[in-house]
C-alpha positions as YAML, in Angstrom:
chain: A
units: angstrom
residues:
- id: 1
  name: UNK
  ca: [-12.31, -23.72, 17.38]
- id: 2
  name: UNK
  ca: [-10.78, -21.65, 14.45]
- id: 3
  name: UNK
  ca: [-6.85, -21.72, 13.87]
- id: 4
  name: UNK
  ca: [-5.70, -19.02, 11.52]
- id: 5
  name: UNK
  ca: [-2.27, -17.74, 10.13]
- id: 6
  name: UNK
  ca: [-1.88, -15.33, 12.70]
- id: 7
  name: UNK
  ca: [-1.96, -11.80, 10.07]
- id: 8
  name: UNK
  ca: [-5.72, -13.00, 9.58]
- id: 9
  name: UNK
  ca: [-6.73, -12.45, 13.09]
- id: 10
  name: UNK
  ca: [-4.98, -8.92, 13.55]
- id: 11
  name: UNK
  ca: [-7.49, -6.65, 12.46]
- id: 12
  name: UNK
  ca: [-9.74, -8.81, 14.88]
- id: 13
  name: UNK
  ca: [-7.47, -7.92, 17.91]
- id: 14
  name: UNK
  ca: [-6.95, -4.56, 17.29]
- id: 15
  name: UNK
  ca: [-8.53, -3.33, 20.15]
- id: 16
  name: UNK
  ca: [-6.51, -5.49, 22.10]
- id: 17
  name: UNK
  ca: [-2.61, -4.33, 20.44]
- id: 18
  name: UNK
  ca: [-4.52, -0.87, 21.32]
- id: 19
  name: UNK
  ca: [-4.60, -1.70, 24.97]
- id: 20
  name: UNK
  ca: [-0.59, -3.44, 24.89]
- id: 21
  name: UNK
  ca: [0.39, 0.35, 23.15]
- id: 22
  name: UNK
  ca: [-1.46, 2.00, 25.75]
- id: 23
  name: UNK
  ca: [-0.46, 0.07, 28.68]
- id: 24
  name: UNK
  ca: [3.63, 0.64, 27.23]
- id: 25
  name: UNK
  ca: [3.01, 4.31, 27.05]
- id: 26
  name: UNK
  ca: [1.10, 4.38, 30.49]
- id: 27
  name: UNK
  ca: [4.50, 2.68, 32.27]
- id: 28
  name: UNK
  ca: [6.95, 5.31, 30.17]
- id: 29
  name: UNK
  ca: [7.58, 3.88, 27.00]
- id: 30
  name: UNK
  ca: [7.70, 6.61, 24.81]
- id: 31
  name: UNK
  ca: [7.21, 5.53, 20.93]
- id: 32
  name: UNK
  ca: [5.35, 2.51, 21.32]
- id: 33
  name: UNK
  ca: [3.49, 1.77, 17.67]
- id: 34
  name: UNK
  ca: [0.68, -1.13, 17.33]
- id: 35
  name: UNK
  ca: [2.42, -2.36, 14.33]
- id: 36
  name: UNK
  ca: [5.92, -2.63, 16.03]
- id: 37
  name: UNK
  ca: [3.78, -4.47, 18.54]
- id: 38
  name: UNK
  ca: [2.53, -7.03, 16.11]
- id: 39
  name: UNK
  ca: [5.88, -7.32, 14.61]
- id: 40
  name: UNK
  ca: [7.62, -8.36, 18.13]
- id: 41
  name: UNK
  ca: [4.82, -10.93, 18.31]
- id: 42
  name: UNK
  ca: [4.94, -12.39, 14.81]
- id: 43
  name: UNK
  ca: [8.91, -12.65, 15.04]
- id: 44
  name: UNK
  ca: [9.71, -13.52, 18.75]
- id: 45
  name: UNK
  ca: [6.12, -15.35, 20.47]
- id: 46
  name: UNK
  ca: [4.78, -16.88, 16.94]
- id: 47
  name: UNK
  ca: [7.94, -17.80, 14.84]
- id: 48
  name: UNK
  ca: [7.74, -21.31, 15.42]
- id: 49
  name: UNK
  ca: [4.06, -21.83, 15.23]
- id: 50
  name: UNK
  ca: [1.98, -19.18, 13.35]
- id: 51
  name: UNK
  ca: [-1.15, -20.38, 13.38]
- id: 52
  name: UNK
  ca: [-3.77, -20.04, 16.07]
- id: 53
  name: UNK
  ca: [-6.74, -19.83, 17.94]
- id: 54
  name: UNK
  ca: [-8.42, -16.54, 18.71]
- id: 55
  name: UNK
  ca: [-8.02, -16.94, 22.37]
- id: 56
  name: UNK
  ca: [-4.93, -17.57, 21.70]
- id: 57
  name: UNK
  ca: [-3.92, -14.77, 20.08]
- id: 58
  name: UNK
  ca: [-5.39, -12.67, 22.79]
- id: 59
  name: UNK
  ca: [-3.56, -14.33, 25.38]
- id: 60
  name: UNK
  ca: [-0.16, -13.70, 23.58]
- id: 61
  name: UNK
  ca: [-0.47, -10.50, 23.29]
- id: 62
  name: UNK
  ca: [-1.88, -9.32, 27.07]
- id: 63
  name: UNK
  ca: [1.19, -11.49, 28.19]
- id: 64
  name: UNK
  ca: [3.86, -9.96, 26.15]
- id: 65
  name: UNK
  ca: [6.01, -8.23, 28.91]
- id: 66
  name: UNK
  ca: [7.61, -4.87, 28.24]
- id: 67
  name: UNK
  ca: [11.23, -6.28, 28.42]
- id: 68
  name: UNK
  ca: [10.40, -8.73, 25.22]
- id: 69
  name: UNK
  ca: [9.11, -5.63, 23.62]
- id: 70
  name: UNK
  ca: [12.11, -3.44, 24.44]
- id: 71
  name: UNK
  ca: [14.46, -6.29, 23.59]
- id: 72
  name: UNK
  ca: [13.23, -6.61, 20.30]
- id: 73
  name: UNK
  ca: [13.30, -2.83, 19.39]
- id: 74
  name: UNK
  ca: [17.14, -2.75, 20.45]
- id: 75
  name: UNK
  ca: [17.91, -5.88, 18.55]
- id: 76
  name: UNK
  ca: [15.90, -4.49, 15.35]
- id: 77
  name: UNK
  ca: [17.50, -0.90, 15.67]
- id: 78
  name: UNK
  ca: [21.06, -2.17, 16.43]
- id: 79
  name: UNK
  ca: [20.51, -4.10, 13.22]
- id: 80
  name: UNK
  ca: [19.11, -1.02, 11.17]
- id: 81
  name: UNK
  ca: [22.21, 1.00, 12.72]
- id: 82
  name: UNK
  ca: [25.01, -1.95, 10.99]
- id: 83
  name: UNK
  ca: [22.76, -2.00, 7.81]
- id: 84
  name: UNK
  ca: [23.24, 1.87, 7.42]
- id: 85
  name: UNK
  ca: [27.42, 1.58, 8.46]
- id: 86
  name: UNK
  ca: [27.90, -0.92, 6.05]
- id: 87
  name: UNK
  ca: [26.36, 0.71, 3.41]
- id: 88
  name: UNK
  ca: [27.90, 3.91, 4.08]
- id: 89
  name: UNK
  ca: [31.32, 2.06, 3.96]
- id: 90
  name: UNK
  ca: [30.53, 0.63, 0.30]
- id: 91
  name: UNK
  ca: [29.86, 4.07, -0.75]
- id: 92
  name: UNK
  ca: [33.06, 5.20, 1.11]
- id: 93
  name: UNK
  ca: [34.87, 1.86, -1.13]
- id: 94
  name: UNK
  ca: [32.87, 2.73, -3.95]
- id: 95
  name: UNK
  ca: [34.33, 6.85, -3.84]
- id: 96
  name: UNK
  ca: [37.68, 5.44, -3.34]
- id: 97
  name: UNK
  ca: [37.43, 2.98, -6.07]
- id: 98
  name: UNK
  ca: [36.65, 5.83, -8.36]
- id: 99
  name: UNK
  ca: [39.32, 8.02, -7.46]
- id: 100
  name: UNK
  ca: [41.81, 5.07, -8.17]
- id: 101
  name: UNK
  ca: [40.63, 4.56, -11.58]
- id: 102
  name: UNK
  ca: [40.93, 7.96, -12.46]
- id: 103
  name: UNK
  ca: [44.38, 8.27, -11.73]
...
């Protein structure tokens, strides 16, 4: 059997992320993107041990469950949502900083 860094089988299990997207959408998960789909997988199942069979592969991603999905989209957007407040509060610093010097 084959083991391969798991970004060289994707394109080989497309059909299969196809199906995962489709079976998220069928239960009423609006939004649901193949390659957020492979990113949940590569970052949450496969951190620890990227490399792997074909089988494998398939198997990982017909049992990733909805609520490991969902998890890691709240995670990754509650993340995104600090990111953008801090950076809006260095440009707030930054105008203030500005002000101060020209005084």
């Amino acid at each position: 059997m084959i083991i391969k860094h798991v970004d060289e089988w994707k394109e080989e299990v497309y059909p299969i992320l196809l199906s995962k997207q489709n079976e998220f959408l069928s239960i009423g998960y609006d939004d649901v993107s193949i390659d957020q789909i492979w990113t949940c997988l590569v970052e949450r199942v496969w951190k620890n041990n990227p490399n792997k069979k074909l089988h494998e592969i398939v198997q990982d991603i017909f049992h990733l469950r909805a609520s490991t999905y969902m998890g890691f989209i709240t995670i990754n957007a509650l993340q995104d949502e600090e990111t953008d407040m801090m950076e809006s509060i260095r440009s707030l610093m930054g105008n203030e900083e500005t002000k101060e010097n020209k005084k």
